[in-house]
C-alpha positions in Angstrom: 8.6 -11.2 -10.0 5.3 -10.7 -8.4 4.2 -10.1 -4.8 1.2 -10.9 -3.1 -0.1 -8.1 -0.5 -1.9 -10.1 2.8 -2.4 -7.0 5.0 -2.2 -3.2 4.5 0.9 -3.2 6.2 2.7 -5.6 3.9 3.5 -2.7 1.7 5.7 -0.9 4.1 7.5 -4.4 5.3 8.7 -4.8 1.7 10.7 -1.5 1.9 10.9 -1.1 -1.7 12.9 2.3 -2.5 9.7 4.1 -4.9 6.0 2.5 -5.9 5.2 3.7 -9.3 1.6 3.3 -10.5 1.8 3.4 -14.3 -2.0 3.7 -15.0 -3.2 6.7 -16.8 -3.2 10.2 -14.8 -6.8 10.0 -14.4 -6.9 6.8 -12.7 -4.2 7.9 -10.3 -5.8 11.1 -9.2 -8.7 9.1 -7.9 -6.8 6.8 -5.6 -3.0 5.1 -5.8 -1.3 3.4 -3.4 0.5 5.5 -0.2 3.6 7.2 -1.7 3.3 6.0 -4.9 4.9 8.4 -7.7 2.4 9.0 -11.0 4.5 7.5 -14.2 2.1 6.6 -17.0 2.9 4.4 -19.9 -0.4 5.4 -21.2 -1.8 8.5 -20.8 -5.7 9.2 -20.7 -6.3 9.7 -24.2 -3.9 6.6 -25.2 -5.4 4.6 -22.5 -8.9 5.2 -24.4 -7.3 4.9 -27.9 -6.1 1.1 -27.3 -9.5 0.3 -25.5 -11.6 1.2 -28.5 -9.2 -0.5 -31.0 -9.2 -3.8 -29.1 -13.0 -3.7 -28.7 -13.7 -2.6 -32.4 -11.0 -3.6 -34.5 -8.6 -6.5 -32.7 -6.5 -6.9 -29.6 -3.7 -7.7 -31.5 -3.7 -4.5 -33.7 -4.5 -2.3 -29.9 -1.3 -4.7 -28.0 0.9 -3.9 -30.8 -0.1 -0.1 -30.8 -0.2 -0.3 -27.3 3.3 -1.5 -27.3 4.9 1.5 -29.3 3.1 3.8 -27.0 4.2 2.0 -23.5 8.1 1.8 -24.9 8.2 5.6 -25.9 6.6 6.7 -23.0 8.5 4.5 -20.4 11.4 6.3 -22.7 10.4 9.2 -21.0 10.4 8.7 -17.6 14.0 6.8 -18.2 15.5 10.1 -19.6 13.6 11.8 -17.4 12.3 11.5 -13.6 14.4 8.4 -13.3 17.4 9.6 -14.8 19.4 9.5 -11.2 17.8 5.9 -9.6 21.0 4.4 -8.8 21.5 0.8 -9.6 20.7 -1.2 -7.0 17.4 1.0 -6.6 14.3 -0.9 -5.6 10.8 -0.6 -6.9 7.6 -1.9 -6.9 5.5 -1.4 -10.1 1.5 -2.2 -10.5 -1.2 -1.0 -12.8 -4.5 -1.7 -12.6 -4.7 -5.5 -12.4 -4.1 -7.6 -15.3 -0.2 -6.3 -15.2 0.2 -5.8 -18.7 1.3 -2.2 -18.5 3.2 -2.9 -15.3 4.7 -5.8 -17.0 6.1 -4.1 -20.0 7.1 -1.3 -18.1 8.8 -3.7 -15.2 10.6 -5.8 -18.0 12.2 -2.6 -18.9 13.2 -1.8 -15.8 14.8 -5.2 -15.5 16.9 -5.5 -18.4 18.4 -2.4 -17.3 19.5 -4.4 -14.1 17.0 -2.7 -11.2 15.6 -4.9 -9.0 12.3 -4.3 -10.4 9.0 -6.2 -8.8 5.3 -5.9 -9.8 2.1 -6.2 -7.7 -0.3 -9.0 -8.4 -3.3 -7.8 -8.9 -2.6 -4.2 -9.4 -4.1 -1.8 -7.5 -7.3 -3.7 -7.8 -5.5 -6.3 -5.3 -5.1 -2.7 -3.1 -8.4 -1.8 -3.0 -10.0 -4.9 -1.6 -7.5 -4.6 1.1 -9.1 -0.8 1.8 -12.5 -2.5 1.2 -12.0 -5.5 3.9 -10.9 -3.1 6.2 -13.5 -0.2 6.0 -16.4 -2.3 5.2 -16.4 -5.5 6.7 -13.9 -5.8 9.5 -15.4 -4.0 12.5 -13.0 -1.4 14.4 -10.5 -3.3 16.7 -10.1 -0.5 19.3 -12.7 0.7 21.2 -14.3 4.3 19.9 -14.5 6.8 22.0 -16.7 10.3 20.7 -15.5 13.9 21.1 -18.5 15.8 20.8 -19.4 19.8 21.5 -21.4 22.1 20.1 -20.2 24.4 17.1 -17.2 26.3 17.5 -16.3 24.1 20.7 -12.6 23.6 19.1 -13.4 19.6 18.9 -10.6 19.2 16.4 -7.8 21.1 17.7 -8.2 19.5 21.1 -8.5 16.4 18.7 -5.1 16.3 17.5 -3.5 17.8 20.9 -4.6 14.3 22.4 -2.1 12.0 21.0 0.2 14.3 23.5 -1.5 12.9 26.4 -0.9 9.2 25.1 -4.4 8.7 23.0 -4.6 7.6 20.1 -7.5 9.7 17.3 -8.4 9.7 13.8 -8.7 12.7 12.5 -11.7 12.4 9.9 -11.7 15.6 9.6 -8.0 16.2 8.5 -8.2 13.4 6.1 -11.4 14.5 4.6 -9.9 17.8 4.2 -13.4 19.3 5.1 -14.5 21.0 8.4 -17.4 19.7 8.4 -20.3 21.9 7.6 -21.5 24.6 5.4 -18.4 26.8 6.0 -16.2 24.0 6.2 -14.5 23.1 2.8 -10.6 23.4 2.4 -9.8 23.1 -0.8 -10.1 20.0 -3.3 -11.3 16.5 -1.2 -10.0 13.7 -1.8 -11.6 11.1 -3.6 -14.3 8.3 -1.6 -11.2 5.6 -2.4 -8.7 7.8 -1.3 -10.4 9.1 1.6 -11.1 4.9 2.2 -7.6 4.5 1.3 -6.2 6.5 3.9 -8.6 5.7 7.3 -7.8 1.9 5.9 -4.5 3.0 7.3 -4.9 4.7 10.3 -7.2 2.0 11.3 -4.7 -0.6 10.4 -2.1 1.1 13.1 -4.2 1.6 16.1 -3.2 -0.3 19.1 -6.6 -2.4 19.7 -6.1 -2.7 23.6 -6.5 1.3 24.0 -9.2 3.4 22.8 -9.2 5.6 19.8 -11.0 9.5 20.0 -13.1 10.2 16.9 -14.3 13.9 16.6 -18.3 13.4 16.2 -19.8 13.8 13.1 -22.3 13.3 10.4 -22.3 10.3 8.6 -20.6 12.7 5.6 -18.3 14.8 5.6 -18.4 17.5 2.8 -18.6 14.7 -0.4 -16.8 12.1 1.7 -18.6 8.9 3.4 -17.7 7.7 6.7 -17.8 3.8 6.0 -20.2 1.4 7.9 -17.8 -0.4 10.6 -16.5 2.8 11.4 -20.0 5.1 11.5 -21.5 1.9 13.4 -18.8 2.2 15.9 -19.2 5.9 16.5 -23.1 5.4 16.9 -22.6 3.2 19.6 -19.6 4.9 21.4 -19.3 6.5 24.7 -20.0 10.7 23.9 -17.5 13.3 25.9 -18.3 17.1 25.7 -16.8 20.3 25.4 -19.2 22.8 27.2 -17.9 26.5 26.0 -20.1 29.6 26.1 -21.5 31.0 22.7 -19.1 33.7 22.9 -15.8 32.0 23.8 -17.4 29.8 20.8 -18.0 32.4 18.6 -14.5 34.2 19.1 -13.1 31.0 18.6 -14.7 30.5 14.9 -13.7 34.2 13.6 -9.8 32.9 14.6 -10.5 29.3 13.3 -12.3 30.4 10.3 -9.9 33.2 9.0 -9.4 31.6 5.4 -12.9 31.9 5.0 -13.4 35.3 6.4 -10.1 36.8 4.4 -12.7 36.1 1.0 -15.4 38.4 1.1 -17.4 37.0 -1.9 -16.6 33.3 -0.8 -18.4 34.2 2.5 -21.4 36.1 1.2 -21.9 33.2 -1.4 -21.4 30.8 1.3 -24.7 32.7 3.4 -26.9 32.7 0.8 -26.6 28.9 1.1 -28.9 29.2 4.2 -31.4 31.5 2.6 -33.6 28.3 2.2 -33.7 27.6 6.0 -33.8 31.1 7.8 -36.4 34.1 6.8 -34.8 36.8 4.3 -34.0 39.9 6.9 -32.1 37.1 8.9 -29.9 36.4 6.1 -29.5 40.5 5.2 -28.1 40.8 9.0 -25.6 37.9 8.7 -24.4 39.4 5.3 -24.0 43.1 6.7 -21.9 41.4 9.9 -19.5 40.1 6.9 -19.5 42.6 5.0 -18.1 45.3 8.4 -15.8 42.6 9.6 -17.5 41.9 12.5 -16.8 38.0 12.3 -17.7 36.9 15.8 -20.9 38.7 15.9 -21.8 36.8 12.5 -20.6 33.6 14.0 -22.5 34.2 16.9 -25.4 34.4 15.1 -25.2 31.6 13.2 -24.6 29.8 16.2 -27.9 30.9 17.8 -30.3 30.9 15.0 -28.7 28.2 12.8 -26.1 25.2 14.7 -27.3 25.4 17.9 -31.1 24.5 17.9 -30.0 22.1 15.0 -27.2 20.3 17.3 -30.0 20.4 20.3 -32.8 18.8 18.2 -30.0 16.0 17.2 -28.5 15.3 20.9 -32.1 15.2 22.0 -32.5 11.6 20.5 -29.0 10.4 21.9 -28.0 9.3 25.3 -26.5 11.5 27.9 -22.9 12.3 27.4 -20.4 10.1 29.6 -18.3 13.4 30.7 -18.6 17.0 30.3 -15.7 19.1 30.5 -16.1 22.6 30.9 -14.2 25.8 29.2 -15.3 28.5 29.5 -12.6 29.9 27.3 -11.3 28.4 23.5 -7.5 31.1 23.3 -4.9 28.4 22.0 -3.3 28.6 25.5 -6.3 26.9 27.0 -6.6 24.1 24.4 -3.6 22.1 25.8 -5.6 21.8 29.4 -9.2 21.0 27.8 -7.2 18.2 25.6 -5.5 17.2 29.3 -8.3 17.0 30.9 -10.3 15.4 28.4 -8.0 12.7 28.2 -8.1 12.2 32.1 -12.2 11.3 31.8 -11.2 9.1 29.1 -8.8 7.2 31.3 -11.6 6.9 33.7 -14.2 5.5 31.5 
């Protein structure tokens, strides 16, 4: 049997036990559905196999080829990672959309007596659930901006908010980015999956209060903030964190400690910049990293490189709606920034 996703929150109502997206590897690293578990009845190089023999010699010879591939690999995962599925387990299958591969593999599944069900559609059906959301259904709660100059510890205060009854998105955390030059984390997720997931958030805010957004660019590293959203932040109410440069820049050498604990990724990371600032600027900023004096490096940066680039930016944008003040950035004074900063919210 087949269901029909209406919303992005039908997928949860339908409390199936495991989703299992049986496309190829490669299509499920880019995006999947939330939760779902990677078992492929093709794999990459099969998956390109059948496709050239149904275009160049015939799709019967590529179904029947295709076939013997889906039963041996779904023989796999039988003996394998779902060896202990009990039997009244619950899934929900899908491939890509025209459910051949989720078919076979679901029919399977059935005669062994699971109460197997596939998505119609596939994840195709998914995606322009993600894509009505993102792009052409405008933000139901009203955006609110959390702005601050570098180092100003926008996101931690971010994500100590929902403690104070607000609710945030978190771009930043599902980017997996900081932000700026010094900012990556590790691998980013995909533009779908990065879609995928604010599709989500945005689909379980509460549109009678007001969300917190950190302020950003319109990217962040690789990833696009989509239209409705970035339209929403351009027109939202701005509140400030107003710290000193060097509660700021104290605050980066703590925040920024994966990045300073890699001496090469640092210097490579500088001579990004060499570009934009002259060379005996750059030569200063590399011989702070290279001592360990990280706040002094951040400090710098801060005056020659974020700062006048944040004032050039703000200059074109109304007045913030609130400032609020802290004058120092230890994680003991983040709770009562994020306190207060949701009491001006209250009041706006």
């Amino acid at each position: 049997m087949a269901i029909t996703l209406t919303s992005l929150a039908d997928l949860a109502a339908h409390g199936f036990d495991d989703v299992i997206d049986v496309r190829s590897p490669a299509e499920y690293a880019e995006d999947h559905l939330p939760g779902a578990i990677s078992l492929p009845v093709l794999d990459d190089e099969e998956r390109a196999r059948i496709g050239t023999i149904y275009k160049q010699v015939s799709p019967f010879t590529a179904r029947k080829l295709g076939a013997a591939l889906v039963a041996r690999n779904a023989a796999r995962h039988l003996e394998g990672p779902l060896a202990d599925r009990p039997g009244g387990w619950r899934p929900l299958v899908y491939c890509w959309r025209g459910g051949q591969r989720s078919g076979s593999f679901a029919l399977i599944m059935g005669q062994i007596g699971w109460r197997v069900e596939t998505l119609a559609g596939g994840y195709k059906s998914w995606r322009g659930l993600v894509v009505r959301a993102v792009y052409d259904t405008p933000v139901a709660s009203p955006v609110v901006v959390l702005d601050g100059n570098t180092g100003s510890a926008k996101t931690e205060v971010l994500n100590l908010l929902p403690g104070f009854g607000l609710q945030v998105i978190d771009l930043e955390g599902l980017a997996n980015h900081r932000g700026s030059l010094f900012g990556n984390l590790g691998p980013q997720p995909s533009q779908k999956a990065f879609e995928g997931a604010l599709a989500q958030v945005l689909a379980g805010l509460d549109p009678s209060r007001p969300v917190v957004v950190e302020a950003e660019s319109s990217k962040i590293g690789e990833c696009r903030i989509p239209p409705e959203l970035w339209k929403a932040m351009t027109a939202a109410p701005r509140l400030t964190i107003a710290a000193p440069r060097p509660a700021r820049a104290e605050y980066l050498a703590r925040a920024y400690a994966d990045m300073t604990a890699d001496p090469a990724r640092l210097a490579a990371t500088l001579d990004l910049l060499k570009p934009l600032h002259p060379r005996e600027v750059i030569d200063t900023w590399q011989a702070l990293a290279a001592s360990g004096n990280f706040a002094a490096l951040a400090d710098g940066l801060m005056e020659r490189h974020y700062d006048p680039r944040y004032g050039k930016h703000r200059e074109r944008m109304p007045a913030p709606a609130a400032e609020i003040a802290a004058d120092r950035l230890a994680p003991q004074d983040l709770p009562g920034i994020a306190e207060r900063l949701a009491g001006a919210i209250r009041r706006l």
